[in-house]
C-alpha positions in Angstrom: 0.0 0.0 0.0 1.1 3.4 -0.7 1.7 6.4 1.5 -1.2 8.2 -0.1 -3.6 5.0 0.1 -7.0 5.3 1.5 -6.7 1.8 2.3 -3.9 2.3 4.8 -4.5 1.3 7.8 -2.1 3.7 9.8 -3.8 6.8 7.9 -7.5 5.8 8.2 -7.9 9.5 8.6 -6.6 10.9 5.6 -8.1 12.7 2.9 -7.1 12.0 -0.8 -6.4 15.8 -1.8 -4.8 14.9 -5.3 -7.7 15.2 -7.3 -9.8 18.3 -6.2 -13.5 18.5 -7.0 -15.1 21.1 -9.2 -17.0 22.3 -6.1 -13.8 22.4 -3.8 -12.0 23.9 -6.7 -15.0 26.8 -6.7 -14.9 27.0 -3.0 -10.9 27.7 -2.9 -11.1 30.6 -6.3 -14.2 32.8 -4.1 -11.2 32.4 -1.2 -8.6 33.8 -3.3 -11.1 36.4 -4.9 -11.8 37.7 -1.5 -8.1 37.7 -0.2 -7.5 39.6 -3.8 -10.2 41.6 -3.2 -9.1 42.4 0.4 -5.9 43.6 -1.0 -7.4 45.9 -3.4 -9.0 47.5 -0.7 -5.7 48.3 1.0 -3.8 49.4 -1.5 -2.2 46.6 -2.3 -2.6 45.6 -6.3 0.5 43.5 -7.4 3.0 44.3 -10.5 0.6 41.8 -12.7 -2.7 43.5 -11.9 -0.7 46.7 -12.7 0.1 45.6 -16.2 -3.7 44.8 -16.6 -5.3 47.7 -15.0 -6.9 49.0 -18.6 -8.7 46.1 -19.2 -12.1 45.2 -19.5 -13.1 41.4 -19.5 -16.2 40.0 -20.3 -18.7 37.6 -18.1 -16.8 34.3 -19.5 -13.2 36.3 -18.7 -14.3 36.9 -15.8 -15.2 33.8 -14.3 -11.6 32.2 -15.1 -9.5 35.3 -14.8 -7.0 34.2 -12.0 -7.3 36.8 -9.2 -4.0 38.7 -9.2 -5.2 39.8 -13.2 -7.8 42.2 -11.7 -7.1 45.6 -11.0 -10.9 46.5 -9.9 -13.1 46.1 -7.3 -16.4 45.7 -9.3 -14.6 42.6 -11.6 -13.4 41.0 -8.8 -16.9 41.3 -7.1 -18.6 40.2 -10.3 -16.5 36.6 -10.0 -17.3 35.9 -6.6 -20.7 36.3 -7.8 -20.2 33.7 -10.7 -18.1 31.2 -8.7 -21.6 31.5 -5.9 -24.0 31.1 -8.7 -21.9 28.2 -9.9 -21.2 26.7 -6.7 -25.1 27.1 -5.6 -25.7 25.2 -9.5 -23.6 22.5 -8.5 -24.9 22.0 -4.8 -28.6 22.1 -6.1 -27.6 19.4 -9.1 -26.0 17.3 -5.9 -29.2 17.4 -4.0 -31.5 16.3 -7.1 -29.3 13.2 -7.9 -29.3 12.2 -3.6 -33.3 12.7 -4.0 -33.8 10.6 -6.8 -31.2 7.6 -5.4 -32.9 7.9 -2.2 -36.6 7.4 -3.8 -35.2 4.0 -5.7 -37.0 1.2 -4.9 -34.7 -1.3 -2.5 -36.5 -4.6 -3.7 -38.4 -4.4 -7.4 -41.6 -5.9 -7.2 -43.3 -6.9 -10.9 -46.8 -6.6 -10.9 -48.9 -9.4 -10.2 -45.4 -11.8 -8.7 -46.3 -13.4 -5.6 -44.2 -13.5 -3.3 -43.3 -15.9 0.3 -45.1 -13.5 2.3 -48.3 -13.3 -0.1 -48.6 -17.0 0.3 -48.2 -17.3 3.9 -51.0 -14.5 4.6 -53.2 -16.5 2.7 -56.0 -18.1 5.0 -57.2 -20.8 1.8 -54.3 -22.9 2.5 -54.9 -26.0 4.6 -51.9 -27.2 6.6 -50.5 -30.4 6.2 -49.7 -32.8 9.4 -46.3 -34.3 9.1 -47.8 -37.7 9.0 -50.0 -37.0 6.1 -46.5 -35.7 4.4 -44.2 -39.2 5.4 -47.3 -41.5 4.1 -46.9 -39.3 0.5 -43.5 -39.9 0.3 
């Protein structure tokens, strides 16, 4: 077993970090949006966000745009709003596929099968005495 293994018995409590998920990935930018944005507040902009402070980015730029590119406080507002909708998308999609595994049937019944418990409810039926059963045999 590897270091990294979730099957490791020393590191039962572990998380596998290698491959982020699109949520955790949204979670982290609105993080780094707000530190940016924090920044921007103070002063503070950075020599790249210098070198782009004349530009204008569209809806789609701006939901990508690393955070250190953006110069204003509006654009950097704007993509936190984007990565929320997003995240709130993704979250709402997560609940819908829980609700419809949690409404699957756990046995399949076809119409019309009788089943063990149909036939033993069944009052018609005459027992049997074990005699009756050793003289058929």
């Amino acid at each position: 077993m590897g270091y990294y293994s979730e099957l490791t018995i020393e590191a039962n409590y572990r998380e596998d970090h290698s491959y982020t998920s699109p949520e955790m990935q949204l979670r982290w930018r609105i993080e780094d949006l707000q530190s940016h944005l924090e920044d921007i507040a103070g002063g503070k902009y950075g020599v790249t966000a210098h070198y782009y402070m004349g530009c204008r980015y569209s809806k789609e730029d701006l939901a990508y745009v690393p955070p250190e590119y953006f110069s204003r406080a509006s654009d950097i507002m704007t993509a936190i709003s984007i990565a929320e909708e997003k995240l709130a998308l993704m979250e709402a999609e997560e609940c819908e596929i829980q609700l419809k595994e949690s409404n699957v049937p756990e046995i399949e019944e076809i119409p019309g099968q009788l089943t063990i418990w149909d036939i033993l409810q069944r009052e018609d039926i005459i027992p049997v005495q074990t005699g009756e059963l050793i003289q058929a045999a």
